[in-house]
N, C-alpha and C positions, 0 to 999 in steps of 0.2 A: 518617467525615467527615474534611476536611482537617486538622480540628485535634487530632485522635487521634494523630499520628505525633511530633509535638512535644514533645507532653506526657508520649507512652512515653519517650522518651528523658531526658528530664528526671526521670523517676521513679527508671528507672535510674540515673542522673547522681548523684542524690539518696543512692540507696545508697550506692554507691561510694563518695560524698564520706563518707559516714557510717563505712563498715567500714573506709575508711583513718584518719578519724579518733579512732577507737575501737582502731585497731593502734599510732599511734605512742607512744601512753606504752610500749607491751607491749616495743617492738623486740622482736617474735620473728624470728629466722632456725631455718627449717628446714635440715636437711643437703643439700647439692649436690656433685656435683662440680665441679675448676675451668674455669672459662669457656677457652675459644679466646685465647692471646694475638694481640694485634693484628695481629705480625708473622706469624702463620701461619694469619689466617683464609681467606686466597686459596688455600692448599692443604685444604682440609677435603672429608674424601670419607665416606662412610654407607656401610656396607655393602661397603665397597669397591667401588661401583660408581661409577668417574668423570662419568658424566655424571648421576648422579642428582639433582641439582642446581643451579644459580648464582645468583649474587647477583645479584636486581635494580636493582643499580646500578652494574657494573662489568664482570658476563662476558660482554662485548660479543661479542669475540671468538669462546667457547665457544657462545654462544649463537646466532650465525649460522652455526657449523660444525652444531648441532645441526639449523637449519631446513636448512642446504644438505643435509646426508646424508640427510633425512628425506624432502625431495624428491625425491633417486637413488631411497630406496626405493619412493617412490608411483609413479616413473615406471617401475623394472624390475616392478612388481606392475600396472602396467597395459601393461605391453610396447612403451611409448615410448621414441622414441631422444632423447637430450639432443641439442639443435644441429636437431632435425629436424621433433619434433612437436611441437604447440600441447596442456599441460594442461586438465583441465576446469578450471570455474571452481572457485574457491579458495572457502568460505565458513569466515567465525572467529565463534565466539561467547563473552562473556565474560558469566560472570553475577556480578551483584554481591553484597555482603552485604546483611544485612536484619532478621537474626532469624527471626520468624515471617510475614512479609511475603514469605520466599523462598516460601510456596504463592503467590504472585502467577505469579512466574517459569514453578513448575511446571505450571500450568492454562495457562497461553500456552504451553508448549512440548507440553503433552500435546492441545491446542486445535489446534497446528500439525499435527498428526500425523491427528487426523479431516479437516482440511482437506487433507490430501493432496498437501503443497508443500513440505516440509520435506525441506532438504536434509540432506545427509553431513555433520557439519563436518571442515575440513580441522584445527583448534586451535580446541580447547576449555580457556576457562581458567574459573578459581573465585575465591571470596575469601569467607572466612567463610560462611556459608549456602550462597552461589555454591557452596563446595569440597564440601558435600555431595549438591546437584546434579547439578554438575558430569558427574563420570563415570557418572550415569546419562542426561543428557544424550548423553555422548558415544557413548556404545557405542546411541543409537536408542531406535526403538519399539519393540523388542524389551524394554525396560528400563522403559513408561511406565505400568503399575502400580503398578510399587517406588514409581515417581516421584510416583502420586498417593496410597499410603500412604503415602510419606515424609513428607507434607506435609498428609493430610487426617486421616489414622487417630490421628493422637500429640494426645500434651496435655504438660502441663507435668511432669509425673514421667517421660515418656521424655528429656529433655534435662538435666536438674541437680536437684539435691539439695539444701534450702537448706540452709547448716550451722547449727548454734542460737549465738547472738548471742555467748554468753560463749567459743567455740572461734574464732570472729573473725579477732582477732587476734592468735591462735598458728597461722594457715595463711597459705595462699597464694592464697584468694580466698575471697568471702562463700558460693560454692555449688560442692559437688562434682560434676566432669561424669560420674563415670563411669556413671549411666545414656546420656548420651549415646555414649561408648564402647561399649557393650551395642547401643546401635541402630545406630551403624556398623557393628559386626559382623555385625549380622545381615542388614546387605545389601550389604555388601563382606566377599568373599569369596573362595575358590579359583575358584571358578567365572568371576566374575567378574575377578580378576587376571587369568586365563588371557585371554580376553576382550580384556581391555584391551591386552595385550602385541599378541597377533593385529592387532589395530590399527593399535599400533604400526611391525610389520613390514609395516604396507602405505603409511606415509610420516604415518599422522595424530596427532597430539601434543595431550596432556592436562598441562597444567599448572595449579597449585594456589600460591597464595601464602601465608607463612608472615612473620611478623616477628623478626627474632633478636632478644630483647630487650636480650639483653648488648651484642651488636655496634652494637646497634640500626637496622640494616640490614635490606631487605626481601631474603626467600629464596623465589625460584622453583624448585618441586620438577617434576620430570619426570618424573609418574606411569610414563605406558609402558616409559621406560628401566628402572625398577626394577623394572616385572609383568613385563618379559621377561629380565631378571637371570638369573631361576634362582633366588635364593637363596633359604634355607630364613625368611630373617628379611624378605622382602620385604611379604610378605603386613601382617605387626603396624606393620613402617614406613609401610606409606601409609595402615592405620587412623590411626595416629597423625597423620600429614601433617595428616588432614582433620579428626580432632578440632583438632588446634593451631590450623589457620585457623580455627577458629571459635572459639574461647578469647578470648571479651573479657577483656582484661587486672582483674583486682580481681573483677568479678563470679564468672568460676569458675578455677581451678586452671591453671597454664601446661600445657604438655606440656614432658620434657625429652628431649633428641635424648643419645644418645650416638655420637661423632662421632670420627674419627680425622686429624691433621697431624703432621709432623715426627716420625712414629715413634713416637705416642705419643696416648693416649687421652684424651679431654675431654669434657666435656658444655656444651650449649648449650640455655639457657633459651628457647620460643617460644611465642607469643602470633598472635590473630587477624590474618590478613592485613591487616586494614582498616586497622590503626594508622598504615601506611604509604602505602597504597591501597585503596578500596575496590570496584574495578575495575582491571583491567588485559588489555593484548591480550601489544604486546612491548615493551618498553623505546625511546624512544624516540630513544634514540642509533643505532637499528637501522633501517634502511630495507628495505622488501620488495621493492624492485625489487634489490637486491644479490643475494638468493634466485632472484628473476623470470630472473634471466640464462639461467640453466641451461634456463629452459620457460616461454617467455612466458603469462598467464592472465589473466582476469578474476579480480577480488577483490572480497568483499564481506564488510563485517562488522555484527554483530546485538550491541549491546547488549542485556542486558536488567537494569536499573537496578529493583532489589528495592524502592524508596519513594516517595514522591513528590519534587517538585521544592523547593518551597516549606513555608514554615511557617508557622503559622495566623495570627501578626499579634496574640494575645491578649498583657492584661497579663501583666507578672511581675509575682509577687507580692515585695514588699519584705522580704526574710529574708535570710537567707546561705546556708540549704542551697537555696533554690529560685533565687536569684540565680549560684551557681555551678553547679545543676544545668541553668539556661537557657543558660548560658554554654559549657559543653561539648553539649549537642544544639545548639547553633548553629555551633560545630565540626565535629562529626561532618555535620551536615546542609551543610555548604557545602563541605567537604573531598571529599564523594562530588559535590556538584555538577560541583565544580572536577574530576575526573577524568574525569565526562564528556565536558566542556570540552575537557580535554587531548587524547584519544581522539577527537574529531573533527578537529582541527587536526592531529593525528598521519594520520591516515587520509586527509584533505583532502592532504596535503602528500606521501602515497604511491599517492595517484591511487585507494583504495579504499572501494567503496560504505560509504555507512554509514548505519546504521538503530537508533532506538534508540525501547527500549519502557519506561514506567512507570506508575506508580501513579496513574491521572488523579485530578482532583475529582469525578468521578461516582461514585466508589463509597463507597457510604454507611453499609456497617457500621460500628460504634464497637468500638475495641480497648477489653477491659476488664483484660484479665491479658495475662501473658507465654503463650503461646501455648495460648492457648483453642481449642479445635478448633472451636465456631460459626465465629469471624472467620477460620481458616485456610480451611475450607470454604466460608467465601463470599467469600474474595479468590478463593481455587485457580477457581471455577466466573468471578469475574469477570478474571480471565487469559484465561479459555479460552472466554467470550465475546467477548473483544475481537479476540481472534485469527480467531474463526470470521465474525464479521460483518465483518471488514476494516480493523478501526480500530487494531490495537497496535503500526504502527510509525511514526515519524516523523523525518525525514531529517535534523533542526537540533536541536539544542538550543533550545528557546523564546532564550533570551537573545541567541546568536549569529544566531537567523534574525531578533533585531528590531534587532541594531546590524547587520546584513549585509542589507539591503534584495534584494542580488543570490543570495542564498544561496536553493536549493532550497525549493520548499512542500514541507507534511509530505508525508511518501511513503501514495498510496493504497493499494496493495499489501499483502496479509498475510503475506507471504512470498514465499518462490522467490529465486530467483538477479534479478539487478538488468540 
């Protein structure tokens, strides 16, 4: 029901508040290396691979050198001449964070795939949940198994580990992920790197959001650039990528990057992409018609928004852990509206389609725990009915299509190109 999504978060919220409160008498500090100074975080490379990264807030620059080169390559792998031929159309899909709400995402995209209209994407991005979909998204149907065991076969011991109350606060969050590590690996793989690079060399881009905590800057990682590296450490870093984006800060353990600037080695502390964004396509200082020069196309982009719009409207109860646990789910729940928002006005302003899918008021299982396999399984099937009978995408954000009288009706369509 609607008012199941509010209350997860506030329960969560509730922790949080709890196991930070229960750490500040302790001040424990674990051992780290030192953080990135300020002056040298614009030179920061992993792996030694330059483009294996930028910051989503500044590598404007690097970041359209990426999409230009990416297009050379899609156009010599389809044997178009720059200046001469027209590309196919372009489609982007971002999946958002969610939690256990990401099997919604996965039943729509595995829903798309019986429906027989599901295109290539040209950019595939993640963010928290999103990042574990993500590259089974990107790499197809060929992938949509993993996709519906990812999201229907787990229960709450493949994701985190609670820790017991009295170790608290001598850590770095209330629940260890590394079962979740264990289940990345078991479906990112060599196999799969390989996969993704191949991809890559044919012009299509997977990227993954990541929060630096220290810098407290959002970091977009560039999966393909690092599967087709070579390097023998590529493999453990994009596990790691995709655990990271999903690392709610306080609930389970950061991930730490070890990172190299100015000759010398550092580490950087990272946390769930959401903190930042809980969606993203490209930075919005970036226009895609600067890419478009090179090979005029149609564009089109697919939200797919892991929760619902709204929040149920019930009391708060008058306490102080449920009064600040309402008060961050009311952050988090407008903060992913608001990038919605953002994302259509972005996409309106570069002339490309745009379609977004969520969690309506019709689906009526009640969440009782952190990811219950009944409620994953019966979002996953209500994803992958909305899709087959025609209803999971809509052209406006409800808000913008009722102050925009002139703005698009929802889109009929379950897909395909626009």
């Amino acid at each position: 029901m609607a008012k199941e999504q509010p209350r997860r978060l506030s329960r969560i919220s509730r922790r949080l508040f709890i196991g930070g409160s229960l750490a500040l008498p302790a001040c424990a500090n674990l051992d780290r290396g030192s953080g990135v100074p300020p002056a040298l975080q614009s030179g920061v490379t992993v792996l030694g691979v330059p483009n294996a990264r930028f910051w989503g807030d500044e590598d404007l620059d690097r970041l359209r050198d990426e999409a230009l080169t990416a297009t050379e390559r899609e156009m010599r792998h389809l044997g178009l001449r720059v200046g001469r031929d027209r590309l196919p159309p372009a489609h982007f899909l971002s999946i958002s964070g969610g939690g256990d709400d990401g099997a919604f995402g996965a039943g729509l995209l595995n829903g798309w795939t019986e429906k027989g209209d599901r295109p290539s994407f040209k950019l595939v991005t993640g963010v928290s949940t999103g990042s574990l979909s993500a590259p089974l998204a990107f790499l197809g149907s060929a992938y949509d198994a993993s996709l519906r065991e990812a999201y229907t076969g787990i229960g709450p011991d493949d994701i985190f580990r609670q820790r017991d109350w009295v170790a608290i606060p001598f850590s770095d969050g209330i629940a260890d992920s590394a079962p979740l590590a264990r289940m990345i690996a078991r479906y990112v793989d060599a196999a799969m790197l390989a996969a993704i690079a191949a991809e890559y060399a044919k012009g299509r881009l997977l990227l993954i959001g990541t929060t630096n905590l220290d810098a407290q800057r959002p970091v977009i990682w560039n999966i393909g650039a690092i599967a087709a590296s070579g390097h023998p450490g590529a493999l453990g870093l994009v596990r790691d990528v995709l655990r990271a984006s999903a690392s709610v800060p306080g609930a389970v353990s950061p991930v730490m990057f070890d990172v190299e600037s100015g000759g010398r080695s550092w580490q950087e502390m990272h946390v769930d992409g959401g903190v930042v964004a809980q969606t993203f396509l490209y930075p919005t200082g970036m226009r895609t018609e600067e890419v478009s020069r090179i090979a005029p196309r149609e564009r089109n982009a697919y939200i797919i928004r892991n929760s619902r719009l709204r929040g149920d409207g019930t009391d708060a109860n008058r306490n102080l852990l449920s009064i600040a646990g309402r008060a961050i789910s009311s952050m988090i729940q407008y903060s992913g509206q608001n990038d919605i928002i953002r994302l259509q006005n972005l996409t309106r302003r570069d002339g490309v389609g745009f379609n977004l899918a969520y969690i309506r008021d019709d689906f009526g299982t009640p969440w009782r725990s952190a990811f219950e396999p009944a409620y994953m399984r019966a979002l996953y099937e209500y994803g992958r009915t909305r899709m087959l009978e025609g209803r999971a995408w809509e052209s406006s954000h409800p808000s913008l299509r009722q102050a925009d009288p002139g703005a698009p009706a929802p889109a009929r369509s379950s897909g395909g190109a626009r």
